[in-house]
C-alpha positions as CSV (number, residue, x, y, z in Angstrom):
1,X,-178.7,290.9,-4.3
2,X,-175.7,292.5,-2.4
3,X,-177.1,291.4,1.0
4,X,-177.4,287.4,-0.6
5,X,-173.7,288.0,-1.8
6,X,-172.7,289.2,1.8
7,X,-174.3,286.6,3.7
8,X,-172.9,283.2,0.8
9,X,-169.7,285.0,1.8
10,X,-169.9,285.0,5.6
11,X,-171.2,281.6,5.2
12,X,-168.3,280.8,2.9
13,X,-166.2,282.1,6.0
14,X,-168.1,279.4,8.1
15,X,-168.3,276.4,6.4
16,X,-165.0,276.9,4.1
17,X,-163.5,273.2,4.7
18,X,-166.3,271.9,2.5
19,X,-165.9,274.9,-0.3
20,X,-163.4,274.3,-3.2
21,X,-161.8,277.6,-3.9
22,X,-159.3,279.6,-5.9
23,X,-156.4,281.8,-4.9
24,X,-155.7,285.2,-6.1
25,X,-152.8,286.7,-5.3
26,X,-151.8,290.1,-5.6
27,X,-147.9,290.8,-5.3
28,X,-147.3,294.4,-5.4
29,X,-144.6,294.0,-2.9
30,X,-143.2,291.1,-4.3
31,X,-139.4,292.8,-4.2
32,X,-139.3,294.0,-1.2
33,X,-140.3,297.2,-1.5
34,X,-143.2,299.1,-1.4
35,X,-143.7,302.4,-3.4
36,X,-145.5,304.4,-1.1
37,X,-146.7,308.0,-1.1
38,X,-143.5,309.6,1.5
39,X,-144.7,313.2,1.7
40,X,-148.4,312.8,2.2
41,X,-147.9,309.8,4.7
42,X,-145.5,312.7,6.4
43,X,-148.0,315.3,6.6
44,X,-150.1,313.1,8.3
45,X,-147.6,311.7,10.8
46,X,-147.7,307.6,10.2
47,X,-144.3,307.5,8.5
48,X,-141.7,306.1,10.7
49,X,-138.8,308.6,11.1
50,X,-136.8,310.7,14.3
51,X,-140.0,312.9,14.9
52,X,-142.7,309.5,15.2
53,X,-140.1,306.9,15.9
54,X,-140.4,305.9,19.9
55,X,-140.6,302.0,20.7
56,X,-142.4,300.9,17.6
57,X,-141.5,297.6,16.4
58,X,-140.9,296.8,12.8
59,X,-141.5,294.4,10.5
60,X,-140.5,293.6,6.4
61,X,-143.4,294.1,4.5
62,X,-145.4,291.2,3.1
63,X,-144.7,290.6,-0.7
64,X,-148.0,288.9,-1.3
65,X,-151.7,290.2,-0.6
66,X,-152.9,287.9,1.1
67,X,-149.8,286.8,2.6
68,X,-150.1,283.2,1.6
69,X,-147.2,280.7,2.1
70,X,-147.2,277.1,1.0
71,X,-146.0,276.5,5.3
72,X,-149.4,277.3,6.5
73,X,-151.8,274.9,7.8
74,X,-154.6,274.3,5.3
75,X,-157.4,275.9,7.6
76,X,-155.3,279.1,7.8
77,X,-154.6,279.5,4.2
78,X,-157.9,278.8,3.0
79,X,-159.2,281.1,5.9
80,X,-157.4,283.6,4.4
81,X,-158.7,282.9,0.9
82,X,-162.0,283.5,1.8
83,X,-161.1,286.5,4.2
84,X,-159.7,287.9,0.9
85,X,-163.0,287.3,-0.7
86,X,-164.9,288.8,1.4
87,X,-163.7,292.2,2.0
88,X,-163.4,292.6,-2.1
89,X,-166.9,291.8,-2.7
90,X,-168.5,292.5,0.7
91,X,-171.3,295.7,1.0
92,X,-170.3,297.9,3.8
93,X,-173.7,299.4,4.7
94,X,-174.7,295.4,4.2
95,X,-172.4,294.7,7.0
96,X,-173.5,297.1,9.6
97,X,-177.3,296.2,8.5
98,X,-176.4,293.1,9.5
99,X,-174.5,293.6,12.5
100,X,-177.3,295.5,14.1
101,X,-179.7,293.1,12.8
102,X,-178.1,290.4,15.6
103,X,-179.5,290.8,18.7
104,X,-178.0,287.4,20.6
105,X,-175.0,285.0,19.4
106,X,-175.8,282.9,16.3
107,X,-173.6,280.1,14.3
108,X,-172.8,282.9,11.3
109,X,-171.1,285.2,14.2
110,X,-169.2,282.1,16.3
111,X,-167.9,281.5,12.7
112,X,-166.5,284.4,11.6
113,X,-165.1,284.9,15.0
114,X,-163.6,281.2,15.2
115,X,-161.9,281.7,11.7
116,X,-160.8,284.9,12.7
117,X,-159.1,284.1,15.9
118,X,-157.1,281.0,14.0
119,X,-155.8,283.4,11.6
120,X,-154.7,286.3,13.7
121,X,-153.5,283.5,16.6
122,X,-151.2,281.7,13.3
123,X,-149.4,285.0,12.4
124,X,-150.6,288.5,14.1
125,X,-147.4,290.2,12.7
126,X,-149.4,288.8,9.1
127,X,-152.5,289.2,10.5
128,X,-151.6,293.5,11.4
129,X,-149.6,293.6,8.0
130,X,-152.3,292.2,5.8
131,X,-154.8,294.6,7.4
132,X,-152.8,297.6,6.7
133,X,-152.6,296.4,2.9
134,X,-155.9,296.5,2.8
135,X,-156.6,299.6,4.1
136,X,-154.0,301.1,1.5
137,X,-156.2,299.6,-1.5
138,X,-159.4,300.6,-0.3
139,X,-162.3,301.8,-3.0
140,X,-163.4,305.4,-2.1
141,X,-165.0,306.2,-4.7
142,X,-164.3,309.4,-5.8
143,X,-162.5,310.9,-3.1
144,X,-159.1,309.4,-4.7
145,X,-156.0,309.7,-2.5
146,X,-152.3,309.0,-4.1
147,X,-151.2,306.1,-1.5
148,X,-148.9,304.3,-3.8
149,X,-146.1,306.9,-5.8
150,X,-145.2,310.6,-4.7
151,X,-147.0,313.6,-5.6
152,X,-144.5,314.8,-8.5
153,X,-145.0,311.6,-10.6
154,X,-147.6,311.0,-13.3
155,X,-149.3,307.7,-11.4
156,X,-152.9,307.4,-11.2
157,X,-154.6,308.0,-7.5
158,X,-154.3,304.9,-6.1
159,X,-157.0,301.8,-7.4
160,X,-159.0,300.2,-4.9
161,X,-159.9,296.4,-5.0
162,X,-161.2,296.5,-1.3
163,X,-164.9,297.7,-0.2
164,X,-164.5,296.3,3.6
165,X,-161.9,297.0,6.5
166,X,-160.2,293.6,8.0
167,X,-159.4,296.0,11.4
168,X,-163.0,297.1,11.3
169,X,-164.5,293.7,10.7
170,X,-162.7,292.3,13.5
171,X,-163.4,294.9,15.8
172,X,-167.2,294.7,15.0
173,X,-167.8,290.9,15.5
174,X,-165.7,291.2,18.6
175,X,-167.9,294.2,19.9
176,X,-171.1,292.6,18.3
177,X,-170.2,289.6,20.6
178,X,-169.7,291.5,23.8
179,X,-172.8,292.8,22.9
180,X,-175.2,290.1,22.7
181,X,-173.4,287.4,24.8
182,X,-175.1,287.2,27.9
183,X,-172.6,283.6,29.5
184,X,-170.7,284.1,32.6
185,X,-167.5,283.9,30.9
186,X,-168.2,286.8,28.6
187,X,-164.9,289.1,29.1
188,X,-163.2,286.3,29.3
189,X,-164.0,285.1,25.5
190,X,-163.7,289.0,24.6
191,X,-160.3,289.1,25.7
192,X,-159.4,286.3,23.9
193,X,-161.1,287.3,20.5
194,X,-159.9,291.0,20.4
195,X,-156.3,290.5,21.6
196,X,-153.5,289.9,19.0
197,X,-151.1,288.1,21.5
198,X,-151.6,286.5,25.2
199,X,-148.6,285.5,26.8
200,X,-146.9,284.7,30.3
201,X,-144.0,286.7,30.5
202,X,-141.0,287.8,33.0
203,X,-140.0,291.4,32.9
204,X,-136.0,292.0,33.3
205,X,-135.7,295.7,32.0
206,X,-138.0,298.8,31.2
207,X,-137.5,302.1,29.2
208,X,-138.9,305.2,28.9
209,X,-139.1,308.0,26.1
210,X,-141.1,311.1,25.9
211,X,-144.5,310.0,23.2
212,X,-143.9,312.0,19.9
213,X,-147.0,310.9,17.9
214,X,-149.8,312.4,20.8
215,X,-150.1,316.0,22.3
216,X,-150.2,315.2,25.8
217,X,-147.2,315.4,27.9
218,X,-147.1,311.8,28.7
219,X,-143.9,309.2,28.4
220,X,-144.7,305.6,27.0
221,X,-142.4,302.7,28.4
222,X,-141.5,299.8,26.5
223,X,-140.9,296.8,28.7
224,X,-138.4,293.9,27.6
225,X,-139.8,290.2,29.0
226,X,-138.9,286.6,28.9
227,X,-142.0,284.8,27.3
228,X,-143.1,282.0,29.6
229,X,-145.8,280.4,27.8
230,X,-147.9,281.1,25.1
231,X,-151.5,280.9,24.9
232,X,-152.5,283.3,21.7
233,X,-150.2,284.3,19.2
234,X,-148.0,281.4,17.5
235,X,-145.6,283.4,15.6
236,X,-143.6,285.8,18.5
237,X,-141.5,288.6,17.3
238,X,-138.5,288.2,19.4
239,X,-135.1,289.3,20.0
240,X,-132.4,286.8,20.0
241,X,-128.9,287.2,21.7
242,X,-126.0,286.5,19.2
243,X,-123.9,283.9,21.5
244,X,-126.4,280.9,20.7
245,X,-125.2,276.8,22.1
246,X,-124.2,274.8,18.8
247,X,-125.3,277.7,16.8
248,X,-129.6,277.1,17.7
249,X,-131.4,279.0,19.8
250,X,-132.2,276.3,22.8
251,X,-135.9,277.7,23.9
252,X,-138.0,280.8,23.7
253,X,-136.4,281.6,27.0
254,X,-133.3,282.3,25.5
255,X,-134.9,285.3,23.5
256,X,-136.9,288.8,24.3
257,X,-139.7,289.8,23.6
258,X,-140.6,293.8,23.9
259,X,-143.9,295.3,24.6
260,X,-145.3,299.0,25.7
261,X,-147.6,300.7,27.6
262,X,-148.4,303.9,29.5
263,X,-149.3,305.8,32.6
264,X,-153.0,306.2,30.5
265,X,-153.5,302.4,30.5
266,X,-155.7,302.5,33.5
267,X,-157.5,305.3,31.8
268,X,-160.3,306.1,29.9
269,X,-159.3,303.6,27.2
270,X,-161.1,301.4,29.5
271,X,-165.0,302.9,29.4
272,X,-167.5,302.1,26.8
273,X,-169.9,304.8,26.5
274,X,-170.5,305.4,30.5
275,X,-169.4,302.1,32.2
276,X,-165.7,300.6,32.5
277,X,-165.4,296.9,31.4
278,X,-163.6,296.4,34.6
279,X,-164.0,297.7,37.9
280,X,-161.2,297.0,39.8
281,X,-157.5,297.9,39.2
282,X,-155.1,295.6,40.2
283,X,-152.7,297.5,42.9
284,X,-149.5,295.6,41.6
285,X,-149.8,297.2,38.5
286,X,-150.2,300.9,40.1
287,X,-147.0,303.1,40.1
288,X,-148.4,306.6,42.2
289,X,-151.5,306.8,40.7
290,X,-150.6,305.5,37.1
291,X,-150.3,302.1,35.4
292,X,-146.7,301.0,36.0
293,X,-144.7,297.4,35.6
294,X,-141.6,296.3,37.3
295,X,-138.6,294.6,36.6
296,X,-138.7,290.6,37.6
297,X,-142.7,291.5,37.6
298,X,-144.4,287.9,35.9
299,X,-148.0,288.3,34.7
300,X,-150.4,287.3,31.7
301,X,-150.4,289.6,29.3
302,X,-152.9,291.0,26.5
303,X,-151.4,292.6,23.7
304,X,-152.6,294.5,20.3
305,X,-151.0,295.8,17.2
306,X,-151.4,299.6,17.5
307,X,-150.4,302.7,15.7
308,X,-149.2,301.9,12.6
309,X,-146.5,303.6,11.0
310,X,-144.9,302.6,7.3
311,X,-141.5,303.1,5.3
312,X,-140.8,302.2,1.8
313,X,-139.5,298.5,3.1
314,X,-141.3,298.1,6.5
315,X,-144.3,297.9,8.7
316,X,-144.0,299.5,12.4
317,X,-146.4,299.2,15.4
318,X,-147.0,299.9,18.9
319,X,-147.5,296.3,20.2
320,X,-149.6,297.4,23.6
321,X,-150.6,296.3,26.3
322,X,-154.9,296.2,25.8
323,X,-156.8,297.4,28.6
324,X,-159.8,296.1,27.2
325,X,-158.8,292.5,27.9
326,X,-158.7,291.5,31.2
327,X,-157.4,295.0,31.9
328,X,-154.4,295.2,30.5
329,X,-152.8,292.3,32.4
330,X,-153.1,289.8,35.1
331,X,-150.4,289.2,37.5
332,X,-148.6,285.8,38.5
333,X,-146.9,285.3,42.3
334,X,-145.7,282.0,43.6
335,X,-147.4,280.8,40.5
336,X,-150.7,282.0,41.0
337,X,-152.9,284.0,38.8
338,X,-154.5,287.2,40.7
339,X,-157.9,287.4,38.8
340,X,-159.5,290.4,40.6
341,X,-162.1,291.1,38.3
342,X,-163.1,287.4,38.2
343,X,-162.9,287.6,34.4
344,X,-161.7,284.4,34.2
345,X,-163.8,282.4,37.3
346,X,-165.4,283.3,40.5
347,X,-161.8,282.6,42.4
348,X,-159.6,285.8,42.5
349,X,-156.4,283.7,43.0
350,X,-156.3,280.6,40.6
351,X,-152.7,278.3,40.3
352,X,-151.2,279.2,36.7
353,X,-152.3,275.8,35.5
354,X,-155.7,275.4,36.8
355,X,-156.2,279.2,35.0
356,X,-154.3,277.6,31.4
357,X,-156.5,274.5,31.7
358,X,-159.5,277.2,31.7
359,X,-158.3,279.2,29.1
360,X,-157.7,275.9,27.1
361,X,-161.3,274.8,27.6
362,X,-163.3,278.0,26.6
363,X,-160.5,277.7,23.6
364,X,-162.2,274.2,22.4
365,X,-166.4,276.2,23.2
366,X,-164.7,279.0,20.3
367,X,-163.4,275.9,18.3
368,X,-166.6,274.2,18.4
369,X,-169.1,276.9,18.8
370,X,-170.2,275.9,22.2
371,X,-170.9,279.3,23.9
C-alpha cells in the first residue's frame, strides 16, 4: 500500500497540471522569528556566530512552509504543493527501493527531475530555505531531538510532519540520472540538474579568511562578481550600491553578487567512488597547485547552497562553487567558452552564444523529456 502511495505521488509530481489540489500551509515562522534550539545547534557547530561565521551569506527566514506566495507562476506553486505532499506522505525505504529498482531513464524520473529544476531555478534561496525546514521537522521516531525551544523550557521534543529529505531527494534523482543516462551530453544535463545557480560572471575583488567550521588548515575565499547573464537561478541574491540613477537600480550590472570557493575545489570533492567526473583541470583556474580565481577573471559558473548555518531570524549558507558540474567553472576569453572536458560539445573552445544556444536547447529536452 505504501509503495502505491509513493508512486500516485511521484506521478502526482509528473502530471500535476491536470490534478486539482489543496494547499496546506504551515506558518511557524510567520513573525519573523524562528524559535530554535540555540545551545544544542551550538554544540554542534551550525549556528551562525564569531567562531563559524566566515563568508556565509544570509537570508530572512521563510514565514510559510512551503514558501508559497500568490507572485509565483502557477507551475511553481503547484510544484511545490505537491513537493510538500510528497515528502509528508512518502516511504523512505520505498524511495530507495525504487531508486535502485531504475536501471535506465524513464518518464517518472525526467518528471520529478523537470519539476525539480523549475522550482529550485524560480527561487534557490527558497528552494535551500524550504529544505532546511524540512529537515528541522523531520519524523524520527523515537529518537526525539528538541530543535524548536531551549533545553530549560518545558516544550515537547520537536514534532515531525516530514518522513522524506527535499536535499536527499534531489541529490538521489540527480545521482540516479548520472547513473542510468548513457546520451553524449550526460554531465552536461547533470550539471544543470544538481547546481542551484549557473551564471556568467566578471570577478572585480577576492578575499580570504582562515575556514573556522573544518579542521584542516586551509583558507576559503569569497570572490565578489558582476553577473553577466543568467542561465539557472531567477532570483540572485545580490548586493546593491546605495547611489542608484532616479532612485532604480538600472541593470543587474549595477549590483554584486558574492560566491566562495577553496584551494580543495580541484580535490577529492571531484571522485565518485574511484574515478573523477572530469579529467582535466582547466590551467586558468590553477593558482601553484590549487584552485584559484582572479580579479577581471569572466567564466560560467556552477554554484550550490552549502553548509547551512541558522539564527533565531536567519538562514546562512556557503554558496560554492560545485566541482561536480562542469568542474567548478568554465572560463570565457574574447568571448569564448573554454570547454576542456567537452562537457558541453566535442569543441573545446565554443563562442559564448553558440555555448547559451546549447544550453538553451538541452534546457527545452529537460522541459519536454526528450533525453
Amino acid at each position: 500500500m505504501k509503495r502505491y502511495l509513493f508512486l500516485a505521488l511521484v506521478a502526482m509530481f509528473f502530471f500535476f497540471p491536470l490534478i486539482n489540489c489543496s494547499i496546506v500551509l504551515f506558518a511557524q515562522n510567520e513573525n519573523g522569528t524562528r524559535y530554535l534550539n540555540k545551545e544544542r545547534f551550538q554544540m554542534q557547530h551550525i549556528w551562525l556566530d564569531s567562531t563559524t561565521h566566515v563568508f556565509q551569506e544570509g537570508f530572512p527566514i521563510i514565514r510559510s512552509i512551503p514558501p508559497l506566495n500568490a507572485s509565483m507562476p502557477y507551475n511553481v506553486l503547484i510544484g511545490y504543493v505537491y513537493l510538500d505532499s510528497l515528502l509528508r506522505f512518502g516511504n523512505k525505504p520505498t524511495l530507495d527501493s525504487l531508486f535502485k529498482s531504475w536501471y535506465a531513464l524513464n518518464d517518472t524520473l525526467k518528471g520529478v527531475l523537470k519539476y525539480m529544476y523549475i522550482i529550485n531555478s524560480y527561487n534557490p534561496m527558497f528552494f535551500n530555505q524550504y529544505a532546511n525546514e524540512v529537515r528541522f521537522y523531520q519524523k524520527r521516531g523515537k529518537r526525539e531531538l528538541k530543535i524548536i525551544g531551549d533545553n530549560s523550557d518545558t516544550l515537547p521534543p520537536t514534532s515531525g510532519r516530514y518522513t522524506l529529505s527535499l536535499s536527499r531527494l534531489k541529490d538521489d534523482a540527480c545521482e540516479k540520472f548520472r547513473e542510468v543516462y548513457t546520451g553524449s551530453n550526460k554531465m552536461a544535463y547533470y550539471s544543470m540538474l544538481y547546481a542551484d545557480y549557473i551564471l556568467r560572471v566578471r570577478i572585480i575583488s577576492i578575499h580570504s579568511m582562515l575556514n573556522k567550521n573544518s579542521s584542516l588548515d586551509y583558507y576559503r575565499y569569497k570572490a565578489t562578481s558582476i553577473v553577466l547573464d543568467t542561465l539557472k537561478g531567477n532570483k540572485i541574491p545580490i548586493k546593491c550600491p546605495d547611489m542608484l540613477v532616479n532612485n532604480k537600480i538600472t541593470s543587474v550590472i549595477d549590483c554584486f553578487f558574492n560566491f566562495q570557493y577553496s584551494p580543495l575545489n580541484y580535490g577529492m570533492f571531484n571522485v565518485v567512488g574511484q574515478e573523477p567526473l572530469y579529467s582535466r583541470p582547466d590551467t586558468a583556474f590553477i593558482i601553484g597547485n590549487s584552485f584559484g580565481m582572479h580579479n577581471n577573471q569572466e567564466a560560467i559558473v556552477f554554484i550550490r547552497f552549502n553548509n547551512p548555518k541558522y539564527d533565531f531570524q536567519n538562514d546562512f549558507f556557503d554558496l560554492d562553487l560545485e566541482g561536480r558540474c562542469s568542474l567548478n567553472a568554465l572560463r570565457i576569453e574574447n568571448g569564448n567558452i573554454f570547454d576542456i572536458n567537452n562537457v558541453w560539445s566535442a569543441q573545446t573552445v565554443v563562442p559564448y552564444n553558440n555555448w547559451k544556444q546549447i544550453y538553451m536547447n538541452l534546457l527545452n529536452n529537460i522541459m519536454n523529456g526528450n533525453y
